[in-house]
N, C-alpha and C positions, 0 to 999 in steps of 0.2 A: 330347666331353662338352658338354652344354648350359650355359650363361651360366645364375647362379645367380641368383635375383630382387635389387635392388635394398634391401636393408632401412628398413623406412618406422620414423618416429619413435613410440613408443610414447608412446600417450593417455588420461590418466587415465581410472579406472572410471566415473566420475560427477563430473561438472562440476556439480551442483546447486550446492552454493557458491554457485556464480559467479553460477549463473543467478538464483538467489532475492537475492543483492546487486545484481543487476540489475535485478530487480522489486522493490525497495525504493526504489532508486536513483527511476527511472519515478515509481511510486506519489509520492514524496516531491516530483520536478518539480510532478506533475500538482495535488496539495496546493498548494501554494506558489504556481502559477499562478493555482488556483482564489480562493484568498484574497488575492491583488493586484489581481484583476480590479474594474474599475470596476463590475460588476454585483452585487460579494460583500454580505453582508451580517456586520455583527458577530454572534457567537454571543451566545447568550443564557447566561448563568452558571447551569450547574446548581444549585445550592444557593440558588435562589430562590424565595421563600415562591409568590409568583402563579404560579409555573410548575405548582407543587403542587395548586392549585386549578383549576389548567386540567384536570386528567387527574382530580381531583373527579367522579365522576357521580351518586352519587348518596348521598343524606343520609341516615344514621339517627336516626330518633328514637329 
């Protein structure tokens, strides 16, 4: 009789999980890097009246 194969450990269907917490993980480094860096600049606060006037183009009368 032949040697029956070795049984290998069964592997979840889908590791997505893992992998999208791992790409958040990443994402979140690469944030955090971006805004410590000595080149960042402060964001500017949405709910600012001049920011409003910037995207202004054109007037009605």
């Amino acid at each position: 009789m032949a040697k029956r194969p070795t049984p290998k450990k069964r592997r979840a269907k889908s590791s997505g999980r893992a992998q999208h917490s791992e790409y958040q993980r990443k994402q979140i480094r690469k944030l955090k890097n971006k805004a410590n860096s000595p080149f960042s600049v402060k964001a500017e606060s949405k709910n600012k009246k001049s920011k409003t006037l910037k995207g202004i183009t054109k007037v009605k009368a």
